[in-house]
N, C-alpha and C positions, 0 to 999 in steps of 0.2 A: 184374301179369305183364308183362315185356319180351317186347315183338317187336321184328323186324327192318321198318325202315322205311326208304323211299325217302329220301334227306334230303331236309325243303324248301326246305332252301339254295338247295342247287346242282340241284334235281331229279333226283339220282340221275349227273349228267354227274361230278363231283368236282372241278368248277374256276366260279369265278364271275367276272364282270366286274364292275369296279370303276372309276370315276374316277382319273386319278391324281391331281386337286387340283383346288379352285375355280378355281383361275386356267388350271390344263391340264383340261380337263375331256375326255380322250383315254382309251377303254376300254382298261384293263389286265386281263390275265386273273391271276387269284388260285389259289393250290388254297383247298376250302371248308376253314375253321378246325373249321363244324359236323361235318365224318365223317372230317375229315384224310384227305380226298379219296377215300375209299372209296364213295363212291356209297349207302352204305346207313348209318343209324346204330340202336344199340337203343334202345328208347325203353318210357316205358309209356302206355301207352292215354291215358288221359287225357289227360296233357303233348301227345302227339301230334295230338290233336283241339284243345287251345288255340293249337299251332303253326299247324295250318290255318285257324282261322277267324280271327287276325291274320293270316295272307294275306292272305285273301281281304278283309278290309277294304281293303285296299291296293292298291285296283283299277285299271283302265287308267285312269279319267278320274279318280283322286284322284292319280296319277303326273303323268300327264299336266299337271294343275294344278299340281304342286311344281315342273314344271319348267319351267313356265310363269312362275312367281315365281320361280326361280333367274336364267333369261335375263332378270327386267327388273331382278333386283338386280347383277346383271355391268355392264346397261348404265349405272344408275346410277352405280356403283363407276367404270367409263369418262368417265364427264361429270364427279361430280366429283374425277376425279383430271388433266382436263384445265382443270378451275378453279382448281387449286391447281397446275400450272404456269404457269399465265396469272396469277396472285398472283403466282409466284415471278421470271418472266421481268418486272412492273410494281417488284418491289422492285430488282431487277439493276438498272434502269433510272436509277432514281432515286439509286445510288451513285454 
């Protein structure tokens, strides 16, 4: 049986925030793709209850950790990509 459900996308608002890239990592607001921004989508029971409890795995301190490894993979990407200018400015060098 279809009901009417909140979406868990967007919790019912009809727009979500998005990154716009690893490198810009600046909140962009979206419409949800899940309710095409209606705030509500039909759904059946079931489907709806696996929707929620994959949320709910996806908790503040399992967030909190991804983004935790996002900011030390950036700074990585920052060190070596100032090693591989400091290569490139050592080869200038030596032409």
């Amino acid at each position: 049986m279809l009901t009417k459900e909140i979406c868990p996308r967007c919790q019912g608002n009809g727009f979500i925030k998005v990154k716009e890239s690893i490198e810009n990592p600046i909140d962009i607001v979206q419409q949800c793709t899940m309710c095409k921004s209606q705030g509500e989508i039909m759904i059946d029971e079931p489907r709806f209850k696996n929707i929620q409890k994959e949320r709910d795995l996806l908790s503040v301190a399992h967030i909190k950790k991804l983004e935790e490894e996002i900011d030390m993979l950036r700074k990585q990407k920052i060190y070596l990509q100032s090693k591989l200018r400091e290569k490139g400015n050592q080869d200038d060098k030596r032409r």
